[in-house]
Backbone atoms as SQL, in Angstrom:
CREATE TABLE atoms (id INTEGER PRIMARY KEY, chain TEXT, resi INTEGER, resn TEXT, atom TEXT, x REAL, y REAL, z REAL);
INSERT INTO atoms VALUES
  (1, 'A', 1, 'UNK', 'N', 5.193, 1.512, -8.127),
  (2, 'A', 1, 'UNK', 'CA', 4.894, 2.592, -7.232),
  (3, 'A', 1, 'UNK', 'C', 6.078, 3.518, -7.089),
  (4, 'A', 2, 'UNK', 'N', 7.054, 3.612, -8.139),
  (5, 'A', 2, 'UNK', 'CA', 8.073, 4.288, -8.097),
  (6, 'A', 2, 'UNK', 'C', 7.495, 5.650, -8.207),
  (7, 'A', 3, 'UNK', 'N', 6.616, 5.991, -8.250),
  (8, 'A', 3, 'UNK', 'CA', 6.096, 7.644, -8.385),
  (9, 'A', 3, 'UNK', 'C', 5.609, 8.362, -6.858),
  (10, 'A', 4, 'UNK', 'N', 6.043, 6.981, -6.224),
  (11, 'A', 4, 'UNK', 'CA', 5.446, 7.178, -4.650),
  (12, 'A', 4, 'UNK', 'C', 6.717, 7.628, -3.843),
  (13, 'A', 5, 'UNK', 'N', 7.873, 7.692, -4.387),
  (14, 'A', 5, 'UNK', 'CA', 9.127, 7.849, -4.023),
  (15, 'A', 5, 'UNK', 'C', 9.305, 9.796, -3.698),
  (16, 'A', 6, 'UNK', 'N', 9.770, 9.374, -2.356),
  (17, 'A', 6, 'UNK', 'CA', 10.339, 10.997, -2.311),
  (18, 'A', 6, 'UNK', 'C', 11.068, 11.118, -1.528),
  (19, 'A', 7, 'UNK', 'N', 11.959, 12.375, -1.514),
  (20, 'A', 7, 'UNK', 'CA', 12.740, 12.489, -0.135),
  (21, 'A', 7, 'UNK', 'C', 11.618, 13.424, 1.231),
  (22, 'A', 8, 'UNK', 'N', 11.971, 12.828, 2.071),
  (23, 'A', 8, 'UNK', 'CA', 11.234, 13.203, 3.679),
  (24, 'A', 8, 'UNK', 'C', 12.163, 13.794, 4.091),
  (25, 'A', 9, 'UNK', 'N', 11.757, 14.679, 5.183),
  (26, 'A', 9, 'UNK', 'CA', 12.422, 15.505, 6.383),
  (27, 'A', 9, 'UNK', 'C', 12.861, 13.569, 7.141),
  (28, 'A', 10, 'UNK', 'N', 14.537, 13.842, 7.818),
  (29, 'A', 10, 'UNK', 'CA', 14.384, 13.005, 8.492),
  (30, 'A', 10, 'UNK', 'C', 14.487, 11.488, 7.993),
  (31, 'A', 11, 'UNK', 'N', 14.422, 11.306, 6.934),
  (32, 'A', 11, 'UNK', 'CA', 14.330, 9.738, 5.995),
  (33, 'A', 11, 'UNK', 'C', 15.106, 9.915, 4.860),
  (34, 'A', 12, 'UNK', 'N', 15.303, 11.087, 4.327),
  (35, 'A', 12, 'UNK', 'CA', 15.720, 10.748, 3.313),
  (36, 'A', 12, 'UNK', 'C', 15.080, 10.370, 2.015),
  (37, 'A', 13, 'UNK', 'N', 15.378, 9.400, 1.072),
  (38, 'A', 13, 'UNK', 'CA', 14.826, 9.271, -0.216),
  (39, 'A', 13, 'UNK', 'C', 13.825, 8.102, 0.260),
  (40, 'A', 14, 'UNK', 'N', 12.839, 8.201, 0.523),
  (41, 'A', 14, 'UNK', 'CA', 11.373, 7.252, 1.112),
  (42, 'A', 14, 'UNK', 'C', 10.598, 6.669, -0.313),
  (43, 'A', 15, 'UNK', 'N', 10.700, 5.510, -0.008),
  (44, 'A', 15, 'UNK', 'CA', 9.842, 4.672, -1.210),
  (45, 'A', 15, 'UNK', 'C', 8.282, 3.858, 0.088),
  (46, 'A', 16, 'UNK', 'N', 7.284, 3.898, -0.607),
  (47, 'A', 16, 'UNK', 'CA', 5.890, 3.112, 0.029),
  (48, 'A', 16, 'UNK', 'C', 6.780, 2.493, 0.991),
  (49, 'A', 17, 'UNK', 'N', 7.744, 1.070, 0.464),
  (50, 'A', 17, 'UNK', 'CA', 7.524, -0.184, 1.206),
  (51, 'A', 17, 'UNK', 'C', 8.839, 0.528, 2.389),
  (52, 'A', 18, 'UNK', 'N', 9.543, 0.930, 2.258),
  (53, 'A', 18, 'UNK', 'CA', 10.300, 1.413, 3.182),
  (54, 'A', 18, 'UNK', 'C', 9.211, 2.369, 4.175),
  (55, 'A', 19, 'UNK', 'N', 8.570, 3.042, 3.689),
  (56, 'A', 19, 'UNK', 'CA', 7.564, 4.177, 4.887),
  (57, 'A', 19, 'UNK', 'C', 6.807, 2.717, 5.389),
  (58, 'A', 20, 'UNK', 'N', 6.388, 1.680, 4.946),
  (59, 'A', 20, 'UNK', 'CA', 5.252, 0.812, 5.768),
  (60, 'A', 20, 'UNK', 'C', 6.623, -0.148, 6.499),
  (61, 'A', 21, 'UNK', 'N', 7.576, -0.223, 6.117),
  (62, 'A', 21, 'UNK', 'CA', 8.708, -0.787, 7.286),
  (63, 'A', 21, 'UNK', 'C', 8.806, 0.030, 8.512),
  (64, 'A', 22, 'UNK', 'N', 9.045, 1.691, 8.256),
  (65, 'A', 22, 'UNK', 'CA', 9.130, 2.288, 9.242),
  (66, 'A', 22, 'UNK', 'C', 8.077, 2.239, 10.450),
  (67, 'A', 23, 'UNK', 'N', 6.906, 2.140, 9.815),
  (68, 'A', 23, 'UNK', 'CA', 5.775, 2.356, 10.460),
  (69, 'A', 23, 'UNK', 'C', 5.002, 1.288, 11.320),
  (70, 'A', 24, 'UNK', 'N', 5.400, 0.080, 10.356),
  (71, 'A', 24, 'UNK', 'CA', 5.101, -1.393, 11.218),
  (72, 'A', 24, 'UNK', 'C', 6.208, -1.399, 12.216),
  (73, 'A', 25, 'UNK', 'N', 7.207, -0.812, 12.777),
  (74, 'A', 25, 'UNK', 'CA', 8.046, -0.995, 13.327),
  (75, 'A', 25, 'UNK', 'C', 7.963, 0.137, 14.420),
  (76, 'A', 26, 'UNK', 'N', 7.369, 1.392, 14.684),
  (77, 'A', 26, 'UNK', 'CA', 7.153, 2.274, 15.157),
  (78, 'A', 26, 'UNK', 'C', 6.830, 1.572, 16.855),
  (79, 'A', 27, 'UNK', 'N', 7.271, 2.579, 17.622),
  (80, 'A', 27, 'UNK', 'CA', 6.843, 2.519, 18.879),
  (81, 'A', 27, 'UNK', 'C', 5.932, 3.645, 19.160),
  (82, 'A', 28, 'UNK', 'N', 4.861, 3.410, 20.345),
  (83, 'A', 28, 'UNK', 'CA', 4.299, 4.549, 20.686),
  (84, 'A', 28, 'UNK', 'C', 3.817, 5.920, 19.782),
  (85, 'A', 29, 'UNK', 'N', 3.325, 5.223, 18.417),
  (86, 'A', 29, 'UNK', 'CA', 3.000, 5.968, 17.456),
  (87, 'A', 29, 'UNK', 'C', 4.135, 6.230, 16.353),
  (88, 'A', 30, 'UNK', 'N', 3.323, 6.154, 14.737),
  (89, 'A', 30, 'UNK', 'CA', 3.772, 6.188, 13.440),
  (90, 'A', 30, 'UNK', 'C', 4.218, 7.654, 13.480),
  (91, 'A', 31, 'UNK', 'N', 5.219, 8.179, 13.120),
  (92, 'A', 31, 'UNK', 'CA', 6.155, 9.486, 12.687),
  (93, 'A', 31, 'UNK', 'C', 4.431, 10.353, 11.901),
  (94, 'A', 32, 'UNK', 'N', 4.293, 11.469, 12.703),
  (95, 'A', 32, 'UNK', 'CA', 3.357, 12.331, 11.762),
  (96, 'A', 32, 'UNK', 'C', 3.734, 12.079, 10.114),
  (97, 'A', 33, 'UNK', 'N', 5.122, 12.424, 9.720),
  (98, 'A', 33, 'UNK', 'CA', 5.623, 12.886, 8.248),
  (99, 'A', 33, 'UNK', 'C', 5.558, 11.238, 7.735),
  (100, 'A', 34, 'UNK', 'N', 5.795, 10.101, 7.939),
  (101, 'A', 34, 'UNK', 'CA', 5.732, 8.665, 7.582),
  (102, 'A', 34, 'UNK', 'C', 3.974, 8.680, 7.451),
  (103, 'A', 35, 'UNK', 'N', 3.239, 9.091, 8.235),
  (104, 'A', 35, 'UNK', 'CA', 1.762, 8.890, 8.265),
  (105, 'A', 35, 'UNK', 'C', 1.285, 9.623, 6.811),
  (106, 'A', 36, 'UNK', 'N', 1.836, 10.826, 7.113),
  (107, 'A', 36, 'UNK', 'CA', 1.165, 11.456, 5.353),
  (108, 'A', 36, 'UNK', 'C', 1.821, 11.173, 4.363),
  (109, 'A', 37, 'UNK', 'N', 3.113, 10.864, 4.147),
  (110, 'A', 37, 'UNK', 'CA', 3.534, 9.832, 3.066),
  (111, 'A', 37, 'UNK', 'C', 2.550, 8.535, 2.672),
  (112, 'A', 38, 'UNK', 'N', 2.502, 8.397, 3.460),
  (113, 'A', 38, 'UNK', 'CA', 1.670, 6.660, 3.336),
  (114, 'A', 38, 'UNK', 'C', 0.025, 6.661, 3.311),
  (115, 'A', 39, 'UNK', 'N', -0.528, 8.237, 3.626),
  (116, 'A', 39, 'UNK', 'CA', -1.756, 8.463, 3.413),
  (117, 'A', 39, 'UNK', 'C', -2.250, 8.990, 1.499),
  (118, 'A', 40, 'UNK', 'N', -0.979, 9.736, 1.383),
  (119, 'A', 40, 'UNK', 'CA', -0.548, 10.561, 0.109),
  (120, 'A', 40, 'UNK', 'C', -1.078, 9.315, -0.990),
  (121, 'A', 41, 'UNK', 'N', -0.200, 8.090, -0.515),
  (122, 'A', 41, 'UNK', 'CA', 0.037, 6.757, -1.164),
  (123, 'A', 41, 'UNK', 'C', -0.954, 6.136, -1.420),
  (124, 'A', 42, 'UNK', 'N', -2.023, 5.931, -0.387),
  (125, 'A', 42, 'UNK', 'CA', -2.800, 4.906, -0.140),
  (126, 'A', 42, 'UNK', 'C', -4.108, 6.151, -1.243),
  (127, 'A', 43, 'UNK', 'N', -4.372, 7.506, -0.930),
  (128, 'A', 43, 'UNK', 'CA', -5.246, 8.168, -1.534),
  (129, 'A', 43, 'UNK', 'C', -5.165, 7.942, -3.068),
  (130, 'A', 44, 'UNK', 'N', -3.521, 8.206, -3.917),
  (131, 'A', 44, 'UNK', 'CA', -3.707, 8.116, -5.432),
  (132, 'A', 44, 'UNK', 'C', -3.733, 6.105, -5.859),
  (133, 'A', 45, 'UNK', 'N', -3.443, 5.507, -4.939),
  (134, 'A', 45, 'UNK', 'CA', -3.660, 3.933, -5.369),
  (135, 'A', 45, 'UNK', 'C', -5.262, 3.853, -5.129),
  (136, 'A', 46, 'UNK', 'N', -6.286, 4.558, -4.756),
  (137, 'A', 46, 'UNK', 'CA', -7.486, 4.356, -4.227),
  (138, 'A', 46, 'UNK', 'C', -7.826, 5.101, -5.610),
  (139, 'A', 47, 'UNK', 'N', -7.213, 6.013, -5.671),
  (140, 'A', 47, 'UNK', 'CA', -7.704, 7.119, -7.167),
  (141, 'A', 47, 'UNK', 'C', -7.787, 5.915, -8.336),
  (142, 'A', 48, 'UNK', 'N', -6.498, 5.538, -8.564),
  (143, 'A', 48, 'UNK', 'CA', -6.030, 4.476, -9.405),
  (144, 'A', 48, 'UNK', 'C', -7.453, 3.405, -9.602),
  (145, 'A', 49, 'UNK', 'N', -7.597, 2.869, -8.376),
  (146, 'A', 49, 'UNK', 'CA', -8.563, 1.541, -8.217),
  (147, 'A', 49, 'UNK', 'C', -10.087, 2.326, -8.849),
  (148, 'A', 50, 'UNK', 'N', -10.368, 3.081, -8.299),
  (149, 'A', 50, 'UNK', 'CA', -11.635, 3.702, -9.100),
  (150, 'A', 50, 'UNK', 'C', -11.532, 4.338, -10.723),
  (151, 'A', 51, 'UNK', 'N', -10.485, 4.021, -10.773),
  (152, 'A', 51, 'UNK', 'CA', -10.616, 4.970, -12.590),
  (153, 'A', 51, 'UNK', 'C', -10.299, 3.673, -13.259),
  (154, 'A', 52, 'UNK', 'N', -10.392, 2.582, -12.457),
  (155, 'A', 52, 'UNK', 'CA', -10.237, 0.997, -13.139),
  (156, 'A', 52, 'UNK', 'C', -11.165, -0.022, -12.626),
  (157, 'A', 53, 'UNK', 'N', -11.545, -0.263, -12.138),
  (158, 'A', 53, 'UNK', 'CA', -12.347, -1.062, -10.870),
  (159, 'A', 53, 'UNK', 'C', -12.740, -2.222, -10.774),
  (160, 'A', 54, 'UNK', 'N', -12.649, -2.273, -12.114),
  (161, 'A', 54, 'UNK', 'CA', -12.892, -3.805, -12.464),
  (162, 'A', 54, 'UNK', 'C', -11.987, -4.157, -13.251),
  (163, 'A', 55, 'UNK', 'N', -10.578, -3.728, -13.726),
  (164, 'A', 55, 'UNK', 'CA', -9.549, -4.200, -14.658),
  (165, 'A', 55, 'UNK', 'C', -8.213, -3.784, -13.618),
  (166, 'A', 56, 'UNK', 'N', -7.965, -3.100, -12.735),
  (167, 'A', 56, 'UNK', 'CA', -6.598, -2.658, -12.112),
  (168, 'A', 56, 'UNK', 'C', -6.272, -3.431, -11.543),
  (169, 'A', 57, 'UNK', 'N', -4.753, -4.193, -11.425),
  (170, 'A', 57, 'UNK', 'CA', -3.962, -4.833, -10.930),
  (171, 'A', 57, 'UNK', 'C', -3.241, -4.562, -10.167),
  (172, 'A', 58, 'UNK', 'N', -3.117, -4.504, -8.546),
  (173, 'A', 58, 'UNK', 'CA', -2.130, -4.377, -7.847),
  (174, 'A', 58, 'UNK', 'C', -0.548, -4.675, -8.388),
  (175, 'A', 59, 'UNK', 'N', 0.486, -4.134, -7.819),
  (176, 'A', 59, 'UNK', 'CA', 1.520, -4.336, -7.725),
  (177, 'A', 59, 'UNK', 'C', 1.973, -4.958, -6.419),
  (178, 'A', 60, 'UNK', 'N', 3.014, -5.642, -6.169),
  (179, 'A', 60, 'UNK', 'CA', 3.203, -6.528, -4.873),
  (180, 'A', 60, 'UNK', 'C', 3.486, -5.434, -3.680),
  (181, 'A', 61, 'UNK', 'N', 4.093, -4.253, -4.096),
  (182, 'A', 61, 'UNK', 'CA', 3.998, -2.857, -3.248),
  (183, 'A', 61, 'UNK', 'C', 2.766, -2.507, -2.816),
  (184, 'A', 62, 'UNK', 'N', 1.944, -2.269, -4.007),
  (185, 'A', 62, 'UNK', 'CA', 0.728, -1.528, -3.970),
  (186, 'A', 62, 'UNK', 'C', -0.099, -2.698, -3.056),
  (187, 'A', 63, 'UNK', 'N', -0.033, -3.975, -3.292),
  (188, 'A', 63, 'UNK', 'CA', -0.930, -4.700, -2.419),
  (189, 'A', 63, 'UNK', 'C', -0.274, -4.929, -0.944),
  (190, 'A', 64, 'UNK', 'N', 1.178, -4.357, -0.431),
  (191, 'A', 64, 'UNK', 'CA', 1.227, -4.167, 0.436),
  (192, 'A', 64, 'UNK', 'C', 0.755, -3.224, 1.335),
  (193, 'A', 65, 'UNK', 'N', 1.032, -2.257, 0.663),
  (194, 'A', 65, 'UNK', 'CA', 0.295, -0.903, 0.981),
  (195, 'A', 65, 'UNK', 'C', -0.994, -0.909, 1.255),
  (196, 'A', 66, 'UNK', 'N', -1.931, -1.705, 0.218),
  (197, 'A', 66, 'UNK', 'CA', -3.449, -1.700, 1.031),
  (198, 'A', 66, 'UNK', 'C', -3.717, -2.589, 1.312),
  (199, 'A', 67, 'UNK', 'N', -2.495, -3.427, 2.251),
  (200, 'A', 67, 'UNK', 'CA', -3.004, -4.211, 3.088),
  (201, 'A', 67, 'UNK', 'C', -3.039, -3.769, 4.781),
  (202, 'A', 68, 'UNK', 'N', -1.521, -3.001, 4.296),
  (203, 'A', 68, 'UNK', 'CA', -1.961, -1.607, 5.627),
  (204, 'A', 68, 'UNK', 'C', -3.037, -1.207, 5.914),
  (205, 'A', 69, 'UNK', 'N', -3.675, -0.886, 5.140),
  (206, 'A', 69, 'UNK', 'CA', -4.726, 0.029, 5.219),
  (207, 'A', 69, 'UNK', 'C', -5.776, -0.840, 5.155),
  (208, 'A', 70, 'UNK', 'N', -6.064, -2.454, 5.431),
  (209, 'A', 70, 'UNK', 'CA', -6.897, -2.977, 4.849),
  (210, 'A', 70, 'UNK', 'C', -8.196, -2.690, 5.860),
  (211, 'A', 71, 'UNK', 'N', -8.022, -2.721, 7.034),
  (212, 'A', 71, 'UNK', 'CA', -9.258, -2.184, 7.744),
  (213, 'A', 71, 'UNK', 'C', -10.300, -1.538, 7.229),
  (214, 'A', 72, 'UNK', 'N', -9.500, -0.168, 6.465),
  (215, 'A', 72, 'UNK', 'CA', -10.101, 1.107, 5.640),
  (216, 'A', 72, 'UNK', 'C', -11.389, 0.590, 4.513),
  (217, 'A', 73, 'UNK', 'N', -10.992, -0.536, 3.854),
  (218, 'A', 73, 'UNK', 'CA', -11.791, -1.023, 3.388),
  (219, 'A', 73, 'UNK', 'C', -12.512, -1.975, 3.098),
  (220, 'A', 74, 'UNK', 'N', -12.860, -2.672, 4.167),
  (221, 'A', 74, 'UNK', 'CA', -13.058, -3.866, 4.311),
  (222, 'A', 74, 'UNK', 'C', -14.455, -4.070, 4.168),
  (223, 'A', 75, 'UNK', 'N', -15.426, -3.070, 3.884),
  (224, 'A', 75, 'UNK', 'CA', -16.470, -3.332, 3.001),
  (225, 'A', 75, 'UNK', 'C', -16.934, -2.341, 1.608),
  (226, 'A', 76, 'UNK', 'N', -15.977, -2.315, 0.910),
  (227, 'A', 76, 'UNK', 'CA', -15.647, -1.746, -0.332),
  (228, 'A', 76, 'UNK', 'C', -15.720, -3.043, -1.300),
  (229, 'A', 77, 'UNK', 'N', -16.829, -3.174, -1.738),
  (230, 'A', 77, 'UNK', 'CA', -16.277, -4.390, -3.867),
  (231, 'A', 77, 'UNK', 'C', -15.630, -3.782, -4.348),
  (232, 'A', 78, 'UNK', 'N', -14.982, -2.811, -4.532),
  (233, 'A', 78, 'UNK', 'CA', -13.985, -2.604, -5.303),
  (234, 'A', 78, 'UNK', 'C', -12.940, -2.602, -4.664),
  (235, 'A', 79, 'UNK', 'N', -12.290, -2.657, -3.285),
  (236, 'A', 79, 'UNK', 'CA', -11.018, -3.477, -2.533),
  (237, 'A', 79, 'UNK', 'C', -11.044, -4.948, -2.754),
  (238, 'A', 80, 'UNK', 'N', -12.361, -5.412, -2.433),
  (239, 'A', 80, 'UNK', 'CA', -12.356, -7.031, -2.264),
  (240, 'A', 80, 'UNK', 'C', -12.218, -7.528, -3.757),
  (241, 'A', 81, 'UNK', 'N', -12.538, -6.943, -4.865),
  (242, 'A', 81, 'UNK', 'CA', -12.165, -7.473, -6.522),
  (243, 'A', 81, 'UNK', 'C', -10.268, -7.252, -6.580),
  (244, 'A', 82, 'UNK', 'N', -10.425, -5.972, -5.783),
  (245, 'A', 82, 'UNK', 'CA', -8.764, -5.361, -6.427),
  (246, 'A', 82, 'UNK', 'C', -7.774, -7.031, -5.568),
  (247, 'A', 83, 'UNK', 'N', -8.111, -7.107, -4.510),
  (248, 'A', 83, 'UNK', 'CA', -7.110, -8.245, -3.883),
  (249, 'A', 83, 'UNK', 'C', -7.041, -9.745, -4.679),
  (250, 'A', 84, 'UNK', 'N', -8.669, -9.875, -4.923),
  (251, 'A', 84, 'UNK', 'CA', -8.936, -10.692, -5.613),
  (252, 'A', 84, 'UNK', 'C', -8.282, -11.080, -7.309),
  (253, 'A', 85, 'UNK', 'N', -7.961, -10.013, -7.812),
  (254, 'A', 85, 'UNK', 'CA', -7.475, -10.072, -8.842),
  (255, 'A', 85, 'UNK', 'C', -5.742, -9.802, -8.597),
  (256, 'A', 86, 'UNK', 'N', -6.030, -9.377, -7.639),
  (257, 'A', 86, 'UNK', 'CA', -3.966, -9.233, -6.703),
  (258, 'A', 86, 'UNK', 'C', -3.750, -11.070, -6.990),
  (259, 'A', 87, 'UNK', 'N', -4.560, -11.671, -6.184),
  (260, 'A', 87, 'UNK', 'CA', -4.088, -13.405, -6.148),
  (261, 'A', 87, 'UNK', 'C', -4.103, -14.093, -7.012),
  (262, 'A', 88, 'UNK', 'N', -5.374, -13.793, -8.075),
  (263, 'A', 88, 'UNK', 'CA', -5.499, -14.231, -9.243),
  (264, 'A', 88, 'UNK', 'C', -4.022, -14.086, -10.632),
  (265, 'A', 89, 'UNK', 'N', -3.473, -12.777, -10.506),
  (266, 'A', 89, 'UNK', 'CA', -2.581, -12.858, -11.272),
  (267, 'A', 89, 'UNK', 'C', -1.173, -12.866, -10.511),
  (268, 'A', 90, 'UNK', 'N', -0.755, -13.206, -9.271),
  (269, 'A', 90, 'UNK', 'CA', 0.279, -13.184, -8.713),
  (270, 'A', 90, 'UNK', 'C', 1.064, -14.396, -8.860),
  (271, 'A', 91, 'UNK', 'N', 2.190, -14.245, -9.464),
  (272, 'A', 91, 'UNK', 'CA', 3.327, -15.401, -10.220),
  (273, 'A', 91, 'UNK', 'C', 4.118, -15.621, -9.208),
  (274, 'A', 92, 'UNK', 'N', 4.632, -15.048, -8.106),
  (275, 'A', 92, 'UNK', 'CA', 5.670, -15.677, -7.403),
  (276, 'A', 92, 'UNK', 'C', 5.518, -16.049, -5.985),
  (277, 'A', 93, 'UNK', 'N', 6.135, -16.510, -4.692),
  (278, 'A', 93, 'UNK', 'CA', 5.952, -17.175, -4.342),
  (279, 'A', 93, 'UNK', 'C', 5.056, -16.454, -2.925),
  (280, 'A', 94, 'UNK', 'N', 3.894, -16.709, -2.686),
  (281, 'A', 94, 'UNK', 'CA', 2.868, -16.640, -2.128),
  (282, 'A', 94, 'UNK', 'C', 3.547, -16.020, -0.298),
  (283, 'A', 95, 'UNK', 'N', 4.623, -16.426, 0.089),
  (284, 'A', 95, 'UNK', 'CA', 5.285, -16.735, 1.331),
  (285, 'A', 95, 'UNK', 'C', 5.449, -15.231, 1.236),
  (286, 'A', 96, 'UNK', 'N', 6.184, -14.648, 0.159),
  (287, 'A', 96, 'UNK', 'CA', 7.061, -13.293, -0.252),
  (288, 'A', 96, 'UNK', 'C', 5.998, -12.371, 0.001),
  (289, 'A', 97, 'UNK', 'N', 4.800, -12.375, -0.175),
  (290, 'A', 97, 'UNK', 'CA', 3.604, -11.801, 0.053),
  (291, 'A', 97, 'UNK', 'C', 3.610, -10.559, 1.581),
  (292, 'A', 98, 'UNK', 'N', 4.186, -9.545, 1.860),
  (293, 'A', 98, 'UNK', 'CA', 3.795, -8.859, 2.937),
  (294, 'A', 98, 'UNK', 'C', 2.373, -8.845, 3.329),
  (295, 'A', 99, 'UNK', 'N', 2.422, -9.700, 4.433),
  (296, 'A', 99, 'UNK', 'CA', 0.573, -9.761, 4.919),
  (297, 'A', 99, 'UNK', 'C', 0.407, -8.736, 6.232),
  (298, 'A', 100, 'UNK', 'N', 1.371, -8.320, 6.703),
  (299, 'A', 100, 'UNK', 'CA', 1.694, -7.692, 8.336),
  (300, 'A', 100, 'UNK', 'C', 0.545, -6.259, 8.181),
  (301, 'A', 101, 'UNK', 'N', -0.042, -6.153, 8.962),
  (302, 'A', 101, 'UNK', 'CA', -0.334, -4.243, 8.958),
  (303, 'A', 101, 'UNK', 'C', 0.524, -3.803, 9.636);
């Protein structure tokens, strides 16, 4: 998800998992500019999942990221295959896994 990388007003050089640190950590509401970073994010990984749908593989980022968002799709088959195939090919250690929204 290195293509998700940018500099923000205010942040600096912002990568996904750093904007979903900021944001799980937020008081009294997520930063407007952190919200559309991470909306920006979640829209072309959703692009991604449909131009694959039955072959795309999360990244341990990318399945953090829509786990943020997992509400969003929680009756979508093509979220519930994409996670599904997240666990199916995931090699390291299960704990390391960001599960938090």
């Amino acid at each position: 998800m290195g293509g998700n990388a940018e500099i923000v007003d205010g942040y600096g050089y912002l990568t996904v998992q750093r904007a979903l640190d900021i944001a799980r950590n937020s008081e009294g509401g997520v930063d407007p500019l952190i919200s559309r970073f991470l909306e920006k994010a979640i829209l072309d990984l959703w692009a991604r999942l449909h131009a694959q749908p039955n072959t795309y593989i999360l990244s341990k980022d990318e399945f953090a990221l829509f786990n943020y968002f997992r509400a969003r799709f929680q009756s979508s088959d093509i979220a519930q295959r994409a996670v599904k195939r997240f666990w199916d090919h995931y090699e390291g250690d299960p704990n390391s896994v960001d599960l938090s929204d």
